[in-house]
C-alpha positions as CSV (number, residue, x, y, z in Angstrom):
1,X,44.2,-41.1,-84.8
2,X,42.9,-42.8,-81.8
3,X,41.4,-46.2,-81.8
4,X,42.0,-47.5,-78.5
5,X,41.2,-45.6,-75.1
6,X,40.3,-47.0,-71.6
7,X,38.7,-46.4,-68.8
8,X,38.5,-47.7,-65.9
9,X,36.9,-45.1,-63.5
10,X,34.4,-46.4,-61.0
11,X,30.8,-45.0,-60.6
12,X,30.9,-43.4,-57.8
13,X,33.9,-41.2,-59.2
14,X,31.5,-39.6,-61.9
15,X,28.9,-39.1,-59.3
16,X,31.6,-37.0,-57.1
17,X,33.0,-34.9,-60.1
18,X,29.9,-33.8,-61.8
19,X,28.4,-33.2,-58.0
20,X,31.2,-30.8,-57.5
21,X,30.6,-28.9,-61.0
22,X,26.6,-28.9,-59.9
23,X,25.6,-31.1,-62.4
24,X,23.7,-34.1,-61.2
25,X,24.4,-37.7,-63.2
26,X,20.7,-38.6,-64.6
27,X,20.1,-42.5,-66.2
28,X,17.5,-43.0,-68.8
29,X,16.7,-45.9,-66.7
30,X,18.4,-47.5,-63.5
31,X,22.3,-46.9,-63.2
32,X,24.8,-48.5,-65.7
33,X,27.2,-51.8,-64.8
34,X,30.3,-50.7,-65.5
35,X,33.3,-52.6,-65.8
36,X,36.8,-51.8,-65.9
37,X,38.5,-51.8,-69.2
38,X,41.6,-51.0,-70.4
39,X,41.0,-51.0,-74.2
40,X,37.6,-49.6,-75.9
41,X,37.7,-50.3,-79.7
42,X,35.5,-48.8,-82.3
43,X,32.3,-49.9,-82.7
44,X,31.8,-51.1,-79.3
45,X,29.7,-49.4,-76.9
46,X,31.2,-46.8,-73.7
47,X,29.7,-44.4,-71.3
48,X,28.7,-41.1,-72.6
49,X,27.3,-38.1,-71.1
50,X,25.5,-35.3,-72.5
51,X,23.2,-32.9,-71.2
52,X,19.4,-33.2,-70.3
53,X,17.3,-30.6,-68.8
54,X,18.1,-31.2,-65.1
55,X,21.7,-32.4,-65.1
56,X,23.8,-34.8,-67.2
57,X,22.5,-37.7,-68.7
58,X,25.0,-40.5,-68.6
59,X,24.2,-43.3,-71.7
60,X,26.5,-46.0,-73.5
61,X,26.9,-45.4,-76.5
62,X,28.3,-47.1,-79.8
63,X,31.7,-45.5,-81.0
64,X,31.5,-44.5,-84.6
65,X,29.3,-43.0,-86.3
66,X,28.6,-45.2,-89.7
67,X,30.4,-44.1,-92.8
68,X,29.3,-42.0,-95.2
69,X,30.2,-45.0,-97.9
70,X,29.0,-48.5,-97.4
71,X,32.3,-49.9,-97.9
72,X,33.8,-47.3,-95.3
73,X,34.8,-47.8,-91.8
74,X,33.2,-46.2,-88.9
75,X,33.9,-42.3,-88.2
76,X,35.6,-42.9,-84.9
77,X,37.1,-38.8,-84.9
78,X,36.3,-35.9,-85.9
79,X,38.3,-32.7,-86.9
80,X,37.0,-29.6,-84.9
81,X,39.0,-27.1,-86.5
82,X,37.4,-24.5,-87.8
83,X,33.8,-26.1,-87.1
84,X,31.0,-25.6,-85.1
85,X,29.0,-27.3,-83.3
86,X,25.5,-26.6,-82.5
87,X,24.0,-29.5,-80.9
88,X,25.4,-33.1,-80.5
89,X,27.5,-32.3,-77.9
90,X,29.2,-35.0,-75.3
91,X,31.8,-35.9,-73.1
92,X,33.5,-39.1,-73.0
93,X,35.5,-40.2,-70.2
94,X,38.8,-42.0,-70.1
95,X,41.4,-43.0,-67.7
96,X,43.9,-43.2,-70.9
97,X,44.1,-43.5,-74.3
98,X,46.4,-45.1,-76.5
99,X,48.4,-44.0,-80.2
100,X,50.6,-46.2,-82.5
101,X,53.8,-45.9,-84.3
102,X,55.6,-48.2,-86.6
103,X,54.6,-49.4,-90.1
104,X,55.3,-52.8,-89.1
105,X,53.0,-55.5,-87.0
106,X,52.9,-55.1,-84.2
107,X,53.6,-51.5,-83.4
108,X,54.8,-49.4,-80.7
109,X,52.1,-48.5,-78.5
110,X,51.8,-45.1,-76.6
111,X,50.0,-44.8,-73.3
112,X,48.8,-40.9,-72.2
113,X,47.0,-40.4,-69.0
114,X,46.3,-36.6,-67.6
115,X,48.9,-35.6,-65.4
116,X,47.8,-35.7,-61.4
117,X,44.4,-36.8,-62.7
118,X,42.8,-39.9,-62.7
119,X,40.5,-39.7,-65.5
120,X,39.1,-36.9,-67.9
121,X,36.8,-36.7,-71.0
122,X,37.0,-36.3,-74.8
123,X,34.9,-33.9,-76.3
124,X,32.7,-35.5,-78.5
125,X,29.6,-35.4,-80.6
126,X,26.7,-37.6,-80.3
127,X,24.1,-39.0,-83.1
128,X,21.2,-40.3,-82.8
129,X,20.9,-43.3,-85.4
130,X,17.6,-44.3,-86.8
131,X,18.2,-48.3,-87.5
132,X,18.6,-50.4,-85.1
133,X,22.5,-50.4,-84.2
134,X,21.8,-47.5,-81.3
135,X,22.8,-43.8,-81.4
136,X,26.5,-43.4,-81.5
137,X,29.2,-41.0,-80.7
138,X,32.9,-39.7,-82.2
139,X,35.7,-38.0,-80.6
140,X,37.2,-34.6,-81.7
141,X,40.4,-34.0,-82.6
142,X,43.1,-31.1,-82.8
143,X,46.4,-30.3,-83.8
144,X,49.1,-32.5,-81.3
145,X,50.0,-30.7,-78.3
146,X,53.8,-31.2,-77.2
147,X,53.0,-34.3,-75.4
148,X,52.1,-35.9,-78.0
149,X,53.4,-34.2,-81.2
150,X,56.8,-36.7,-80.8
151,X,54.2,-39.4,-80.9
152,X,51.2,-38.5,-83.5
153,X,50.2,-35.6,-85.7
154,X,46.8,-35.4,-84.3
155,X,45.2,-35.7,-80.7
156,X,42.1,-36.4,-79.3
157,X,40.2,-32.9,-77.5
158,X,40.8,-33.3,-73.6
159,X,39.2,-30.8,-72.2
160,X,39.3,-29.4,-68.6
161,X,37.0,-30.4,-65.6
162,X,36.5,-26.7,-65.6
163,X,35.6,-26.9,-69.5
164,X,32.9,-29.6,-68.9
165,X,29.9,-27.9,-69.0
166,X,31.5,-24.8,-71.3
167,X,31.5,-27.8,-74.4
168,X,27.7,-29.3,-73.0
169,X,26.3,-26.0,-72.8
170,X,28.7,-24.3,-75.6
171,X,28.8,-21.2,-73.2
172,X,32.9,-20.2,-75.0
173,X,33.0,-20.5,-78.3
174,X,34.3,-23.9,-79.8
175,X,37.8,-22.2,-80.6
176,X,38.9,-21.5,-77.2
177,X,38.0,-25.0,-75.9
178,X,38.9,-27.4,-78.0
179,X,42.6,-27.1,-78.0
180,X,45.2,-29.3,-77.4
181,X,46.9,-28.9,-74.1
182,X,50.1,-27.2,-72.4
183,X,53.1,-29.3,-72.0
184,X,53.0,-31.3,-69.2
185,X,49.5,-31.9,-69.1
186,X,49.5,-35.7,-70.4
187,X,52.0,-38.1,-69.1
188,X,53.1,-40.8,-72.0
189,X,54.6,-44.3,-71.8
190,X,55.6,-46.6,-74.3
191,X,53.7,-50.2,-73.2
192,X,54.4,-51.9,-76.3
């Protein structure tokens, strides 16, 4: 599953693509610094947006939600097959994100970016967490498209630009958009 994505898209990128899906970016208080990074592990925070009443609010977030058992790690994804999911909804953008193979230390590491993109988002679901750790989000997953089926037996839910506001607003049902894509849609390369 995933554990490592990146993203290094600037601000004013966010501002142009949700201005051009007529979705203003709203801030619960000033504007986020954000920094370029190319890893994002669980547990630490990311940007996050989700929908408010007069466009999308844009939050970092924690990824992870806490485990169901004390002794458990965080739940980092989510399967969405054969769910639904009424409320909670988010999208988490990414220039990339990353996959493993190998039993042995240190493993081969996969690199996928969105072909003749420069960044996308996850669909996710969002939590609000009553102690003091923040709220937190996870990432949905799906059966491997072909890009990544040679690679993993499980992929994180890229959706579309043209999906965005379909998952926030849940105006298709969850089946047709969270799907893995067509081939060709990712671009992979081994950087480790």
């Amino acid at each position: 599953m995933c554990n490592d994505f990146g993203n290094n898209v600037p601000y004013s990128a966010y501002l142009e693509a949700f201005s051009q899906i007529r979705a203003p970016v709203v801030f619960p208080t000033a504007a986020p610094n954000l920094e370029p990074r190319d890893d994002i592990w669980p547990t630490e925070t990311a940007p996050v947006f989700r929908r408010r009443e007069h466009g999308v609010e844009m939050v970092q977030l924690r990824w992870g939600f806490p485990p169901a058992r004390l002794k458990g790690a965080p739940v980092i994804n989510f399967r969405s097959e054969g769910r639904q999911f009424p409320k909670g909804r988010c999208l988490i953008p990414a220039s990339h994100f990353f996959e493993f193979t190998g039993t042995k230390s240190p493993k081969s590491k996969w690199k996928f970016t969105k072909t003749g993109e420069d960044w996308f988002c996850f669909a996710g679901l969002w939590r609000a967490m009553p102690d003091e750790s923040g709220d937190a989000f996870t990432i949905l997953t799906t059966k491997p498209g072909p890009d990544v089926a040679p690679i993993h037996n499980r992929q994180v839910v890229v959706l579309h630009r043209s999906d965005w506001l379909a998952w926030l607003d849940l105006t298709r049902p969850e089946a047709q958009l969270l799907r893995p894509l067509v081939t060709g849609a990712l671009s992979v390369a081994q950087v480790r």
